[in-house]
C-alpha positions in Angstrom: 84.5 42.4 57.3 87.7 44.0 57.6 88.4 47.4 55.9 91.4 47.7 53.7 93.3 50.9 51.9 95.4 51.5 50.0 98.5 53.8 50.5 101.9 54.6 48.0 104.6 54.9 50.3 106.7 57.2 48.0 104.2 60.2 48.4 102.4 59.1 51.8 103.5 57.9 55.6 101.6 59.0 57.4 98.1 57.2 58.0 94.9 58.9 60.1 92.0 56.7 61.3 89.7 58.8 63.1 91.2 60.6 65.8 93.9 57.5 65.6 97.6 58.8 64.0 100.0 55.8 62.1 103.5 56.6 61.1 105.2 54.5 58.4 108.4 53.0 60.5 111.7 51.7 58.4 113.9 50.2 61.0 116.0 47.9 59.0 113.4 45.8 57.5 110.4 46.1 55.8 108.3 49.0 56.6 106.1 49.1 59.6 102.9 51.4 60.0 102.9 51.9 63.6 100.8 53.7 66.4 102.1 57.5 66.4 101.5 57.1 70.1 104.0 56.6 73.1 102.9 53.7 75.9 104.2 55.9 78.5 102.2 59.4 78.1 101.0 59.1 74.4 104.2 61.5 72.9 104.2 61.2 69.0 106.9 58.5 68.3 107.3 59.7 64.6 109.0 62.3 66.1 111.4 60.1 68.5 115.0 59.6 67.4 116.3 55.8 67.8 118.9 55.0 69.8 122.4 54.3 68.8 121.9 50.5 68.5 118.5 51.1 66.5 116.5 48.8 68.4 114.3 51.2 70.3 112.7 54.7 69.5 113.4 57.3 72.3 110.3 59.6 72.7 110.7 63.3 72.4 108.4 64.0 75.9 110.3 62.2 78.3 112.7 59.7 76.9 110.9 57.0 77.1 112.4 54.2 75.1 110.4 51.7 73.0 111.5 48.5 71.5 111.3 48.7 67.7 110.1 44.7 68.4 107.5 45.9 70.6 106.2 48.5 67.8 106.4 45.5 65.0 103.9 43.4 67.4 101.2 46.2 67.4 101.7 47.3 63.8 98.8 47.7 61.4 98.9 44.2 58.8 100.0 45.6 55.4 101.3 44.4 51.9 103.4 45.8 50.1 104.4 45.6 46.4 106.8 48.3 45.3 105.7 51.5 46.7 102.0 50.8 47.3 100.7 49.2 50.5 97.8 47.5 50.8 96.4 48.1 54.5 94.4 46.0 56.8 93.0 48.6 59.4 91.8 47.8 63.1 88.6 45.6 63.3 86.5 47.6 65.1 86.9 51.1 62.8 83.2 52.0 62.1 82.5 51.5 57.9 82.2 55.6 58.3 85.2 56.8 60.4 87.3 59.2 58.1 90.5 58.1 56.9 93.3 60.2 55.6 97.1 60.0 54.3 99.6 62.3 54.0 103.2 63.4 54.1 105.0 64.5 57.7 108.6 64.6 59.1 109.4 61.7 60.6 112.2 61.8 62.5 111.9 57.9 63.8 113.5 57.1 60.3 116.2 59.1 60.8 119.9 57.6 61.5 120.5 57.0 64.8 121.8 59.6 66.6 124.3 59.7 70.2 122.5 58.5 73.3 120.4 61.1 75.2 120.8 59.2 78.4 124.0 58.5 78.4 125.5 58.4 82.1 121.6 59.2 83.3 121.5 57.2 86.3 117.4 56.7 85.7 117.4 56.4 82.2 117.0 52.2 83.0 113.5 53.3 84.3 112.1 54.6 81.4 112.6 52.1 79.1 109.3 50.1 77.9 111.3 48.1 74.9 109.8 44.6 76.6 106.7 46.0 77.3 103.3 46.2 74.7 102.3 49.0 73.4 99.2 50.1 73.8 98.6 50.5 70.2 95.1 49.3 70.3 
């Protein structure tokens, strides 16, 4: 049986399962709670800055750029009326692995800001926006 909390977004986003960190997302829809964890070397995408077109989050390690679609994919099911948020978490979380909420900066909700890469010849090669995430 799956194992559902309960969060209220206007005091809480971020979400800990276990060793496992969630960031609540708002890129121009509803929000998302997403895997605080880069594809490329695991950096902490709450902390990335989108892009100037707002469709990827550029991790703060190495620049990486990940596809806000790609993030929606992997995101953790949740419901939301008003500020709470009912959430669905992974299947295979143990009945007693701890979970926690709480408040952090997150700089992925941010406006975006000027392209880091801009006129970086190899910037193309780190960008993972078609990719999956490995969220899971």
């Amino acid at each position: 049986m799956a194992r559902v909390i309960v969060i209220d977004l206007s005091r809480h986003n971020t979400l800990y399962v276990g060793h496992d960190r969630y960031f609540v997302l708002r890129a121009g829809g509803p929000p998302l709670l997403v895997r605080d964890h880069c594809p490329h070397r695991g950096g902490p995408l709450s902390l990335a800055r989108p892009t100037p077109d707002g469709r990827r989050l550029a991790c703060p390690w190495h620049g990486t750029r990940v596809g806000v679609a790609a993030l929606r994919r992997g995101c953790l099911p949740m419901v939301r009326t008003g500020d709470e948020a009912v959430v669905v978490l992974p299947e295979d979380t143990p009945d007693d692995t701890p979970v926690s909420v709480l408040h952090k900066e997150v700089l992925a909700n941010l406006p975006p800001g000027p392209d880091p890469d801009a006129g970086d010849p190899d910037a193309s090669d780190r960008d993972t926006s078609d990719r999956e995430p490995a969220c899971r």
